[in-house]
N, C-alpha and C positions, 0 to 999 in steps of 0.2 A: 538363400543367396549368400555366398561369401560375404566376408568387411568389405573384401579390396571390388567387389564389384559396384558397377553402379546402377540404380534407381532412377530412372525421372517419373518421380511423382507416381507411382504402381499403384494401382486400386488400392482404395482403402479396403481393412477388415470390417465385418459387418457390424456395426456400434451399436445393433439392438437388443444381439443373441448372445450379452454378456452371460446369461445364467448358462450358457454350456461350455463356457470355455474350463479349460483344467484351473481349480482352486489353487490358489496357495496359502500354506500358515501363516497365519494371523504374526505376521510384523511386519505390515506397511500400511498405516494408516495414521489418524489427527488426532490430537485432543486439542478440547480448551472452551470457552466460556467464559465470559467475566461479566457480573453488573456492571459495566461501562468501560470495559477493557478491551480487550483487543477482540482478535477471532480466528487467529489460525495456528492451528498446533499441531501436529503430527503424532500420530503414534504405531507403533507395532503391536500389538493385541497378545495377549494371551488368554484366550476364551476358559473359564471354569464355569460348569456346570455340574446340577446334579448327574446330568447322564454322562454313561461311562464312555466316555470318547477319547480314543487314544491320542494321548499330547506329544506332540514336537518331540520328544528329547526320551520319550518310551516307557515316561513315568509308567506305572502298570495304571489300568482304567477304571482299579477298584476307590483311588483316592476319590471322591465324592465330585470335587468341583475342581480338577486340575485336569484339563484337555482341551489340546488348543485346535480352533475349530476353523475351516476356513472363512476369510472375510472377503477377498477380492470379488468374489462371485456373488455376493451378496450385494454390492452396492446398485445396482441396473435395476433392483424391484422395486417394489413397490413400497413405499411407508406406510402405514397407517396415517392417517391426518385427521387425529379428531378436533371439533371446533371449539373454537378457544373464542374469546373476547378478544377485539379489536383494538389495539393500544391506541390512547389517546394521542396528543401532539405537545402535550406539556413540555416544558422543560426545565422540570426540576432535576436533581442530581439524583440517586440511588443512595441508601446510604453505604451503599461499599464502593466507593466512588474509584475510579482507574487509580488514581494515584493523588488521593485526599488533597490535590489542589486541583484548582481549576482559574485557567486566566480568560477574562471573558474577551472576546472577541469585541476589538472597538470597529465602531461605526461611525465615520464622520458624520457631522452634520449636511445636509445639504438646503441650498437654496430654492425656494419655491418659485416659481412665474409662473404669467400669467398664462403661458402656454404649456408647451413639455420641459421638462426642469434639466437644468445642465447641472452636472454636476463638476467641484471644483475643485481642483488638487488643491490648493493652498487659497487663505483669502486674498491673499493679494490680488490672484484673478476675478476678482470680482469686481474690479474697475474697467474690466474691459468689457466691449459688448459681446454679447452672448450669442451666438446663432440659435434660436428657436425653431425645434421641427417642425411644431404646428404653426410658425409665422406670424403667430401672437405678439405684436409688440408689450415687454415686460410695462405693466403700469406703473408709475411715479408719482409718492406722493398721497396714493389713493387707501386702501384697504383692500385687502386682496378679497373679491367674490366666494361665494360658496362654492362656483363648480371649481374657481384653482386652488382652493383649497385641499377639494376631492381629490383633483390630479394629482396635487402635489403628496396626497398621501397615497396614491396609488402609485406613483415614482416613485417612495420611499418605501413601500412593500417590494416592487419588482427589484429595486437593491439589495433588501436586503434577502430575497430569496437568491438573487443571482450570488449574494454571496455566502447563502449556506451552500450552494452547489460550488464554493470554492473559486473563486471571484476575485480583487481588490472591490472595498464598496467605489473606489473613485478616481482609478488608474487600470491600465493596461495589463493583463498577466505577463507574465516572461512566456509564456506560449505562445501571445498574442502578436508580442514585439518580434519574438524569431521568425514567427511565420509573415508578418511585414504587413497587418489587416489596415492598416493605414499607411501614406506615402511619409508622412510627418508625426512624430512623437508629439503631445502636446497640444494645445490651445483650441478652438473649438470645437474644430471636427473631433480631434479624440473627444473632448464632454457631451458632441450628439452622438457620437458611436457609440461609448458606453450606454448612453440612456437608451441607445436601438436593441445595442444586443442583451441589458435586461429585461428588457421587455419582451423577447425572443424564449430568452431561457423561463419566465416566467408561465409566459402561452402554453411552454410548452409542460410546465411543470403541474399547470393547474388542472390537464388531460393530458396526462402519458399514454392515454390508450389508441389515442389518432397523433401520427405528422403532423407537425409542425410545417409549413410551406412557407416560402418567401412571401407570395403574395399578401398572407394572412395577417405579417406584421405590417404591410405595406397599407392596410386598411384604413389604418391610424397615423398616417406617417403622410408626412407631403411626399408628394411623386419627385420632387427635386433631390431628397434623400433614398433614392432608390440603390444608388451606390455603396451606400454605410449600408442598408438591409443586406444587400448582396454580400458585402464583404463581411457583416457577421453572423448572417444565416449559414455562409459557408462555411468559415472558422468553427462554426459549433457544431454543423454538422460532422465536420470531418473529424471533433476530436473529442463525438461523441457525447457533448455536452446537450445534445436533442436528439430527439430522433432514437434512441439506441436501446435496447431491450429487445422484450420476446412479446412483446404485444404482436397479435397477427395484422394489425395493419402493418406494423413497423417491418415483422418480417415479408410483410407481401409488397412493400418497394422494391424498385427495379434495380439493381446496381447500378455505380456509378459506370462511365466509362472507365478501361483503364488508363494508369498513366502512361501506358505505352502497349506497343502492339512486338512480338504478342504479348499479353498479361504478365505481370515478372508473379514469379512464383516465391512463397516465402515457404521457408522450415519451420514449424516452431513444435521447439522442442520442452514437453511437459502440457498435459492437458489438465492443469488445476485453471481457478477461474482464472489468473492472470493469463495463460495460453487459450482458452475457450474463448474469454471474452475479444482476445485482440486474432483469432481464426474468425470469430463470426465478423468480426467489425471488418477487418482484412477483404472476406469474401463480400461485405457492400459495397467495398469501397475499388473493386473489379481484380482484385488479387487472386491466382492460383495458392490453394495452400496445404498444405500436410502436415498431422498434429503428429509430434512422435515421443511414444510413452512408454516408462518401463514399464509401470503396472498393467494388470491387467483388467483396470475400470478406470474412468475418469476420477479428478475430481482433487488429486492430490492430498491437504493436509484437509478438507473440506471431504468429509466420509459420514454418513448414518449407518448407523448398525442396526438390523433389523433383530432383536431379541425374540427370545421363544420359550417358554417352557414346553420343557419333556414330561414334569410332572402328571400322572393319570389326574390329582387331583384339581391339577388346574390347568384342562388340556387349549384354555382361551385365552391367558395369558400373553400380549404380544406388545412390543414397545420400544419405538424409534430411538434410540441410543447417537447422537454425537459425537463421536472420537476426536474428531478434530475439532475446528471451524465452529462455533456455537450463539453465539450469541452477536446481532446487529446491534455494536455498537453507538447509538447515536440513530436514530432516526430520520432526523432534521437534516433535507438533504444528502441523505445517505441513499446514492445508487443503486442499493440493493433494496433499500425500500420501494425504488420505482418501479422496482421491476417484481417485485412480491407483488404489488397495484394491479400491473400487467396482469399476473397471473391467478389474481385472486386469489393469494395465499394470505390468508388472516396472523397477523402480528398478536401475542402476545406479551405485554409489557412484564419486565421483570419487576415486579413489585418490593418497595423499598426495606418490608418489615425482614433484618436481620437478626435472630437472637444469638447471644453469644453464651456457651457452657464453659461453664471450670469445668479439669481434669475427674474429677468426683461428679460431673453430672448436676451441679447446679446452674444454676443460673448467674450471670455477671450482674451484680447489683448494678443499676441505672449510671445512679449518680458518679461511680467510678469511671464507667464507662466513658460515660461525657467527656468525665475529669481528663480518663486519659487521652482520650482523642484529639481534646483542644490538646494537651500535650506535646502529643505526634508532630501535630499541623502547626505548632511552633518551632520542633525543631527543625521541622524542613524552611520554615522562614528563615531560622537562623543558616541555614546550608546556602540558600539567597542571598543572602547579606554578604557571604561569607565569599561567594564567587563573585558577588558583584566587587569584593573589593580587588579579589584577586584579579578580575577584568581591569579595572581602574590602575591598579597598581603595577602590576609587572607587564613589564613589553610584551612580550613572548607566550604569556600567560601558563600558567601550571595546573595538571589535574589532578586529582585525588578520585579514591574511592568515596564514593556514597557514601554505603558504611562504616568508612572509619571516620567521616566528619559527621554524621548522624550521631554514632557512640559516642565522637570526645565531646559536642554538645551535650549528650548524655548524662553523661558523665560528670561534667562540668555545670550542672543545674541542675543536679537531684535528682531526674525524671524519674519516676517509675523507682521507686526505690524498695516500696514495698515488694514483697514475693507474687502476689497477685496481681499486682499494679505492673510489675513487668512480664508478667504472662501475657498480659495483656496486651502491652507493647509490644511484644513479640508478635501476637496476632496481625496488627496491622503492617509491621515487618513484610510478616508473612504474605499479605496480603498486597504490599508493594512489592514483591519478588513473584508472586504472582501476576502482577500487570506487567511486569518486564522482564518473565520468564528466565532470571536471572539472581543467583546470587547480588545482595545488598553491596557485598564487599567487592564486585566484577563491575558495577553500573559506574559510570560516570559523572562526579560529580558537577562537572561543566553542562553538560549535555544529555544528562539523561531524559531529562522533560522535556527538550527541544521541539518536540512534536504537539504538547500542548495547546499552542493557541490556535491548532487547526483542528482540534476532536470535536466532529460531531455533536451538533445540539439533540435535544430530545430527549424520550422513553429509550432505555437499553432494552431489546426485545429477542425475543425467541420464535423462533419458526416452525407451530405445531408440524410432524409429519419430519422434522428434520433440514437440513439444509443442501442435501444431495438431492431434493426436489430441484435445486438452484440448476445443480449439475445436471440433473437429466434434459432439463431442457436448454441447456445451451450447450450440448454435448450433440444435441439431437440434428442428425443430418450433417454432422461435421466428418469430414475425413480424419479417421482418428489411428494410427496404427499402435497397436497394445502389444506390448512381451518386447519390448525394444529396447534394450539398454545403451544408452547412446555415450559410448569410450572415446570420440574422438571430434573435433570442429576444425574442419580446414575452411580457411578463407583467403581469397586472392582476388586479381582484378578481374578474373573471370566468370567470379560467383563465388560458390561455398559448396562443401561437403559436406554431410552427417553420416558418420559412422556409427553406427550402433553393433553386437553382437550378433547381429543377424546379416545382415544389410548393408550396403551406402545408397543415402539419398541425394538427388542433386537440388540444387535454386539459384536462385538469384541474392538468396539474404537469408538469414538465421534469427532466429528468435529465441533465447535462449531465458527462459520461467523457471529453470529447477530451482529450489530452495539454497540459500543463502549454507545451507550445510553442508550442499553436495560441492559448491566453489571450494568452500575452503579445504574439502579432504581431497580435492582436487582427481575426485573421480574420471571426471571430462577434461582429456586433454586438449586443448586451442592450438592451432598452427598456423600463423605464428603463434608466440606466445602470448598475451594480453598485455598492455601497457604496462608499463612498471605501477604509475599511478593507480589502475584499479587494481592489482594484485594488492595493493598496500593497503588500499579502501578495506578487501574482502576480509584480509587480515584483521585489521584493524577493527571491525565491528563485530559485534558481539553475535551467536546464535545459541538463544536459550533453549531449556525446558521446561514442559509442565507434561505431565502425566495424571493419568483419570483410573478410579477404578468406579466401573460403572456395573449395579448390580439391580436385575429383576427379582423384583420379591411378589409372593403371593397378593399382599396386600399395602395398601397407605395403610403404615404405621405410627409418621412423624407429623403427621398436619399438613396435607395436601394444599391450603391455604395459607401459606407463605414458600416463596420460590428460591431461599434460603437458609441457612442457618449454621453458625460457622463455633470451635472447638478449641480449644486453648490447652496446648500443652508444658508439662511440667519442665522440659530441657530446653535451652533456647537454640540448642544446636538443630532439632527438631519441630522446628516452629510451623515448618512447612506442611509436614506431613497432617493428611487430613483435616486440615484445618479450615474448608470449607466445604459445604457439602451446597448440593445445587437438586433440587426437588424439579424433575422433570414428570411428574404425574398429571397435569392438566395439559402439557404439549406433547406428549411422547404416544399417548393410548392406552397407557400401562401404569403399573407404580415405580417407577421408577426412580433409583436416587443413585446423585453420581459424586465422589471425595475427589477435591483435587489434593496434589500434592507438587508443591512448588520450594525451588531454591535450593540447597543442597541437599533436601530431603527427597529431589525429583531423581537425584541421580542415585544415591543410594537404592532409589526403590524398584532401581532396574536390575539389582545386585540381588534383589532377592527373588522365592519362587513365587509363581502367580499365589499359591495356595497361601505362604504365609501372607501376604501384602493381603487377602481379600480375609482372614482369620486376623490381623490388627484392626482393621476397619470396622468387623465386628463387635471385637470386642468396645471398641473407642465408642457406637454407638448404644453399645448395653449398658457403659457406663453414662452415656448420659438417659437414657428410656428409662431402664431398670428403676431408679428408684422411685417413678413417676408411676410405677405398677403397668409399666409396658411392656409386653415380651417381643423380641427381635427376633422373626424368624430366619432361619437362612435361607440365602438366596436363592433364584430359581435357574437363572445363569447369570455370571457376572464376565465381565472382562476387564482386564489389563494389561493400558498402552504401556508400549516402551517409542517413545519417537526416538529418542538417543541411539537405539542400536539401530535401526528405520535407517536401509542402505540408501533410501530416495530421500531420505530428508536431513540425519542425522542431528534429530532436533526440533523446535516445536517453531519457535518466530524468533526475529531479532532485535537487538537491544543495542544501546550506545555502549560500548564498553571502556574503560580508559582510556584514556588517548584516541578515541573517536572521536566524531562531532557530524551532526547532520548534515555536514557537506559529504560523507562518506557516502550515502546514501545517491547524493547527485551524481557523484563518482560512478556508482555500481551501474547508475544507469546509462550511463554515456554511451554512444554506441563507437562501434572501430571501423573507422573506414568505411561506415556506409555501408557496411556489409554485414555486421555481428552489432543486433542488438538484446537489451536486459529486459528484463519486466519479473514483478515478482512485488511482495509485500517488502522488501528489501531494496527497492531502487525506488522504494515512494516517499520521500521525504518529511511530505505531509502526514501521511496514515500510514506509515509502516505497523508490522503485526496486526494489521486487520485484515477483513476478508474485505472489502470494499476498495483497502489499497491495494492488493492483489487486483481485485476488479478492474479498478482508474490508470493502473500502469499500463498492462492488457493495451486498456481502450488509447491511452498518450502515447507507447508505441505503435500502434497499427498508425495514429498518423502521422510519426516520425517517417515511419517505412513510406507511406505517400509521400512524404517528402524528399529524400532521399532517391525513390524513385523518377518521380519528375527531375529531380537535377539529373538524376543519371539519363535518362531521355532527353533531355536538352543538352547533353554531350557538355556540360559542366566536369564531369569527370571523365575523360575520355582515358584510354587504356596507356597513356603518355604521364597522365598528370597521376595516375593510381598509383605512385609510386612503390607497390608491394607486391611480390610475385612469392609464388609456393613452387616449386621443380617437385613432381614425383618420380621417384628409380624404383625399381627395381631389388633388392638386397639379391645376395648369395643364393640365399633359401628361399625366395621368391616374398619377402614380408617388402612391405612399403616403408620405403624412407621419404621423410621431408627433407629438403633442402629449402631454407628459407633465404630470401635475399631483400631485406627492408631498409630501400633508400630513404626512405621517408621521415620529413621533418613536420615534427610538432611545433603546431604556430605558438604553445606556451614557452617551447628552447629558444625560440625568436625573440620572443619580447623578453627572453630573458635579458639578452644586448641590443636594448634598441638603439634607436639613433638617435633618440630624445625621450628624457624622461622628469617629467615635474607635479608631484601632487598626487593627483589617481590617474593621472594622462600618460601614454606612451606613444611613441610612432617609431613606425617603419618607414625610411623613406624609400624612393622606386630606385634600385640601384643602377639603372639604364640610363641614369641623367643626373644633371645635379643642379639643372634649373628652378628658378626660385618659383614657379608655375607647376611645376610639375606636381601628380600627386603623391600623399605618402597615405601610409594607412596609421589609422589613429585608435587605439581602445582607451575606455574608460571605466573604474570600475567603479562598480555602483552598489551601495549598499555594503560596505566592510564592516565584517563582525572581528568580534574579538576574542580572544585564547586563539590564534593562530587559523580561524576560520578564514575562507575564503571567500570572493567578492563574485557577481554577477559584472561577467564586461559585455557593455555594448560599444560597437566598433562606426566606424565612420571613414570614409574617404576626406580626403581635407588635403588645401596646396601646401607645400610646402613652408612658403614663406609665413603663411597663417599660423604653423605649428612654432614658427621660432615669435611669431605676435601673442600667441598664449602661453607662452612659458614664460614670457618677460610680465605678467598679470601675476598677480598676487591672488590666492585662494581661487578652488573649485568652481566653488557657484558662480561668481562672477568671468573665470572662463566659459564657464557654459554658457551664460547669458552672452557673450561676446561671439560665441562658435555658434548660436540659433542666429541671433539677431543679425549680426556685422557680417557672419561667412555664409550663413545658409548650410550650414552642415547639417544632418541630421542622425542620429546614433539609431544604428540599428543592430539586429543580431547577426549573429558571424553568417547565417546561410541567406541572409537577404541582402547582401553586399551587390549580389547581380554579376554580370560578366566582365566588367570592370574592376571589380574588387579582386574578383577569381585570378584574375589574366598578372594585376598587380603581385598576390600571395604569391603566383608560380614564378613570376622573376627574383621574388627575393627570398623564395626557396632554392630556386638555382644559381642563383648568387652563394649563397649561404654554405651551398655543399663542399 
């Protein structure tokens, strides 16, 4: 089919008879791994083996191990999965920790009763009475009993599991608040809600393998609280925080009704887990939907490689290989661990023991090691200090480079002064540009750790057999269309288009999961164009690399019993390069062992040919065997990512770069119009560069699009208020022109001139009136960070005259306490305003014009 024609929704291709479809050369696939680092990287391959298989570019076939072999058709079989030990649930660090700090996640205290426990934003409320679900009047005065002791430790488990699955321990999310699961922000009902819905997520976390049902929490619950169950049984269902997986009960629920008749259909474009997961959540939740992929397997920067020797001598040889996506993370509450549960895939923990080699094949004496380490892990306090003061001090706040405030601390205190003592240094360098797949001198000083205080607790584990196990089965039964190159996204009040090289598809809404690389080389044209705002996000954040050469050898040469061991080199310009090696022989089936190579050493090593890049890695490992009287055989087949030249990804995961800051990330995900939304390891704020926040996006858009949808069926946005239209012509030659026509005003260009402004409060008043009764519209921001970060606004309807009674108040909080108590206002998120709110925005958008 032409571009210029259209599709509605055409049979999918058969998504099971991957191994016949036509191959292609090994450069589009992942790499990556980290003892407690991310999980998705990408790469391009270049297969070296002994056998003589003709490579890409016509090298002759006699060269030994340089022939690139195909991989796309490889991923749909089978792994090997041999059985590994079951990681425990500890939660110590690793000691190649993500990024040698860790801030631990606080957990208020909470209050006990004698009934079910409420729990309390501040103490102050703890002067007021409590609503108990069980109707236990709280005792006074007494000693609290053995059994509310029990309880109260049993409320204090379901918190704090509710808040490894990413939670507040004792407020509302901003999910919760947009999607409006309470009529009122605040005071008891929210502290019985919270206490309903962890005890939901808890039910349901204790057996992933059965639903979770309203009734079930209703068990334990007065029948008067049937309301709160309802509204956060629903909440969690829809946004996937129960209920969601590949368990066969879970897939053998009935879909939801849809939000409208008939079914609105979505696009979504890229089937890595962010598009898998939010197509299967989609089709529960009564959605038409079509996956559409360039490659031609699922799975994206998330790839295994099934390895083989050709060798007569070792015709058995066979081992599950990683390219991308490698290692969970964080176990603790980590979604992909529930669904491994599901599936009976056995975790093995990456175990802590790392040795480190000098350049000569010794060993790192101990006690230096320590020395340097506590080192490292001061200079990064000092880079804390250092932006704390820059927060404190300048208005506007200024960034730097990482790496040049790391060195001039360096610098500036001796560190590492010795030649080996900064080898050494270098390593953990290296090993921080490996957690953010990014040159030290690219990361941002302000913001690079942003992401911190949400990383996953636990074992960092490995998933014998690979982790395209993941992908087969949530690929499985999805309408998936493969060989699609998707050139183009129209979107207007009508719906949206997907253009790909083959094709146009039609919908209702777009789903847009490619990699944060393919944005910025700006592969995919938009029409209209994207917001100014997210163009600047997509700029503005960083997209790294890490590259793998991963090699099958005859035999465990290095100590199969430790799942690391990492190598220190002589230039510090080169720190990167193989600087840790990662032992896949008790998860893969095979011996296998894989070198990373990170930070500018990732990009150089795309400059060179597969042959030399797998003949240095050799050598680096003879020099540390050899003198230990070990001989290093050569490989049996080896491969080398390029994710950087990788036309579907142009890159491994992303990183804060300069002039970033985690609000970029909210940016990316924002949707346009209700009609174009993101998802991807790069619109997740929390866990970006993992394979879980790829996951969690996935599942937070599919219920953005629920919602979105429902307003669009309840003629909240009717074809008047859509204020954005696409014209298509015709050209000369018969090629398709846009004509765009976008009247549409952003309610952030509003409040840039409001009609009152004092504090963190703004309003709009109704420009149809100018009565002292009438309403105006109110936002507040909440939560303002600092270096120019942005705020979370919760919005409010509010009379006029009220709005000139809080500006004549002194400070925040005590307007607020004046706008709850005295007005009755209530702050909600922008899509829960209702039809009042709506009716409001459109007159003083058409005022405005």
């Amino acid at each position: 089919m032409e571009e210029g024609s259209k599709a509605q929704l055409p049979p999918p291709l058969h998504t099971e008879a991957m191994d016949q479809l036509p191959p292609v050369l090994m450069d589009q696939d992942e790499g990556r791994e980290a003892a407690e680092t991310m999980e998705e990287e990408e790469a391009a391959a270049a297969d070296i083996s002994d056998a003589a298989d003709p490579m890409d570019d016509g090298e002759a076939a006699g060269d030994s191990a340089a022939a690139a072999e195909p991989m796309e058709d490889d991923a749909p079989t089978s792994s090997p999965t041999p059985s590994a030990p079951s990681a425990t649930a500890a939660v110590d660090d690793s000691t190649i920790a993500r990024k040698r700090r860790r801030r631990k996640k606080q957990f208020p205290g909470m209050i006990p009763t004698a009934g079910v426990r409420v729990l309390r934003g501040s103490s102050s409320s703890s002067s007021h009475t409590a609503a108990h679900l069980s109707g236990v009047p709280r005792r006074r005065g007494r000693p609290p009993t053995s059994s509310s002791l029990r309880l109260a430790r049993e409320l204090d488990s379901e918190a704090l599991i509710a808040l490894a699955a990413g939670f507040p321990a004792d407020s509302l999310s901003e999910d919760e608040i947009v999607a409006a699961v309470l009529p009122r922000i605040g005071g008891a009902e929210q502290s019985n809600y919270l206490v309903v819905r962890n005890h939901i997520v808890a039910l349901w976390r204790s057996n992933p393998l059965s639903p979770v049902a309203a009734n079930a929490a209703l068990a334990s619950i007065r029948a008067e609280h049937a309301p709160l169950v309802a509204a956060a049984h629903s909440f969690l269902s829809e946004h996937a925080y129960i209920n969601f997986g590949l368990a066969p009960a879970v897939l053998s629920l009935p879909p939801q009704p849809p939000p409208s008749s008939p079914p609105p259909s979505v696009l979504i474009v890229g089937a890595g887990l962010a598009g898998l997961a939010a197509a299967r959540h989609l089709i529960a939740l009564g959605f038409k939907v079509a996956v559409i992929e360039g490659r031609l397997r699922p799975g994206g920067r998330v790839f295994t490689k099934t390895m083989r020797s050709s060798a007569v001598e070792y015709p058995d040889t066979v081992a599950a290989a990683d390219l991308g996506g490698s290692v969970l993370t964080g176990i603790n509450g980590n979604p992909l661990g529930v669904i491994a549960r599901q599936l009976g895939f056995p975790l093995h923990k990456v175990r802590d023991k790392c040795p480190l080699y000098l350049p000569d094949g010794r060993p790192v004496d101990p006690d230096m090691d320590a020395r340097v380490e506590a080192a490292f892990n001061q200079l990064l306090d000092k880079v804390c200090q250092l932006r704390q003061v820059i927060a404190d001090g300048v208005p506007h706040g200024v960034d730097l480079s990482l790496g040049m405030a790391l060195e001039a601390f360096r610098a500036a205190h001796g560190v590492a002064a010795e030649h080996e003592e900064r080898m050494l240094l270098d390593w953990h360098l290296a090993n921080l540009e490996y957690a953010n797949a990014a040159p030290l001198a690219d990361l941002s000083m302000a913001f690079w750790d942003q992401d911190d205080p949400y990383e996953m607790g636990g074992d960092h584990c490995f998933i014998p057999g690979g982790n395209s196990q993941f992908v087969r089965a949530f690929s499985d039964g999805i309408p998936v269309f493969y060989g699609q190159n998707v050139k183009r996204i129209r979107y207007g009040r009508d719906g949206v288009m997907v253009h790909t090289d083959k094709q146009a598809f039609c919908g209702d809404m777009v789903l847009c999961t490619v990699p944060l690389g393919v944005l910025k080389k700006g592969d995919i044209k938009f029409v209209p164009e994207l917001p100014a705002q997210k163009k600047e996000a997509i700029q503005r954040l960083g997209f790294g690399l890490l590259n793998k050469v991963v090699m099958l050898f005859p035999y465990d040469f290095w100590d199969g019993r430790i799942d690391t061991f990492g190598h220190l080199t002589e230039d510090s310009r080169q720190r990167g390069e193989f600087f840790l090696f990662y032992s896949y022989s008790s998860v893969s089936g095979g011996p296998l062992l894989i070198a990373l190579v990170a930070g500018e050493s990732a990009v150089k090593f795309e400059q060179a040919s597969p042959m030399e890049n797998v003949e240095k890695v050799l050598e680096t490992l003879r020099k540390i065997f050899s003198p230990k009287g070990i001989e290093v055989p050569n490989p049996l087949q080896a491969i080398c990512t390029r994710w950087g030249t990788d036309r579907f990804t142009y890159g491994s995961y992303s990183y804060v770069a300069i002039g970033a800051s985690g609000d970029d990330y909210d940016i990316l995900a924002e949707s346009v119009h209700d009609r174009v939304f993101f998802a991807g390891e790069a619109t997740n704020r929390r866990y970006p560069a993992t394979m879980h926040g790829a996951l969690l996006s996935g599942y937070r858009e599919a219920a953005n699009i629920l919602r979105a949808a429902r307003r669009r069926a309840k003629n909240v946005y009717s074809p008047e208020k859509m204020d954005i239209n696409v014209d298509v012509k015709v050209g000369v030659n018969g090629e398709l022109k846009d004509t765009v026509r976008d009247s549409c005003i952003d309610l952030d260009d509003l409040f840039r001139s409001p009609d009152a402004a004092f504090g963190g409060f703004s309003a709009l008043h109704d420009p149809s009136t100018s009565e002292p009764d009438s309403v105006s519209l109110l936002r507040v921001g909440i939560g303002a960070r600092k270096l120019g970060a942005g705020s979370l606004f919760l919005y409010g309807l509010i009379m006029r005259k009220h709005v000139a009674v809080l500006a004549a108040i002194e400070g925040d909080e005590q307007r607020l306490s004046i706008m709850y108590r005295d007005f009755g206002t209530k702050l909600v998120g922008l899509d829960s305003l209702g039809d009042a709110g709506e009716s409001l925005i459109s007159r003083i958008k058409a005022a405005r014009k």
